[in-house]
N, C-alpha and C positions, 0 to 999 in steps of 0.2 A: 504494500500500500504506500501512496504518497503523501507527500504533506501539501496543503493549500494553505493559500492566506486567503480569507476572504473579508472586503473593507464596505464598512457603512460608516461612512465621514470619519470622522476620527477616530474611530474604534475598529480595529483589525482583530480578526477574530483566526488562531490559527487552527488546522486539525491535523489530524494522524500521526503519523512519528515523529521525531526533533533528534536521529541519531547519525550517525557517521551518513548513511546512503544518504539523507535530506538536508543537514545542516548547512553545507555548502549553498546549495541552491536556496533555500531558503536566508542564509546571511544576505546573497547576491540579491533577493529581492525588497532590500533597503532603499534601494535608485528606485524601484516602480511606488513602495508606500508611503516613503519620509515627505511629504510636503510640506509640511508642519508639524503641529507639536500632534501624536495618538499615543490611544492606549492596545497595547495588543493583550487581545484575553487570550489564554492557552486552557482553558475549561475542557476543550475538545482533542486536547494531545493527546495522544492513547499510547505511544511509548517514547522513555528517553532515556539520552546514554550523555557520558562528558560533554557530547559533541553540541547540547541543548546550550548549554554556558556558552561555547562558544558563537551561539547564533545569538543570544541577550548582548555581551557583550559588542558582538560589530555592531548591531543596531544602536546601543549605545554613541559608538564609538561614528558610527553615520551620522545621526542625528548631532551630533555637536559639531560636525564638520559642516552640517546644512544650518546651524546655528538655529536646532527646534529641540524638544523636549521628547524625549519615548518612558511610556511609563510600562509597568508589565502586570497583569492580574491574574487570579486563579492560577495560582501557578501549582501545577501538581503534585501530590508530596513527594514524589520520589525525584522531582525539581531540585523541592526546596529542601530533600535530604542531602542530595550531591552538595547545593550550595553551601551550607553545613559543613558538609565534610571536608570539602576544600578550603573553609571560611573564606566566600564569598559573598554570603549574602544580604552585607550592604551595601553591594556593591549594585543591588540589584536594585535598577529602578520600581516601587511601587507606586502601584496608583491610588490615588485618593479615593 
């Protein structure tokens, strides 16, 4: 299975996995959603591996290059375990 982004104004909604096969492509679709400041929900990730940190992170790391804001919600537990483990996670943008 793949991963989609799917956007209603400023709220990206991502689904399906966030691990090595998708992370890449899903970083790379920072150019198509960053126009401003969103929040991406991950409600709908159904699995992740390291490779989810590193798709948080370039969005991160895009969005202040385009000078906007990315915030991140729902994040899954086994997200916000990894983040944890690695002590990451405040590094991780939340949404209000």
């Amino acid at each position: 299975m793949s991963a989609q982004i799917d956007s209603d104004g400023s709220r990206l909604r991502v689904s399906g996995p966030i691990t090595l096969a998708t992370a890449a492509a899903l970083a790379a679709a920072a150019d198509l959603h960053l126009k401003g400041d969103v929040v991406v929900d991950l409600s709908a990730v159904t699995e992740v591996d390291s490779s989810a940190l590193s798709f948080i992170f370039e969005w991160r790391r895009a969005a202040q290059r385009r000078h906007c804001k990315v915030s991140f919600c729902n994040l899954p537990a086994s997200l916000a375990s990894l983040a944890e483990l690695y002590g990451v996670t405040d590094l991780i943008p939340a949404a209000a």
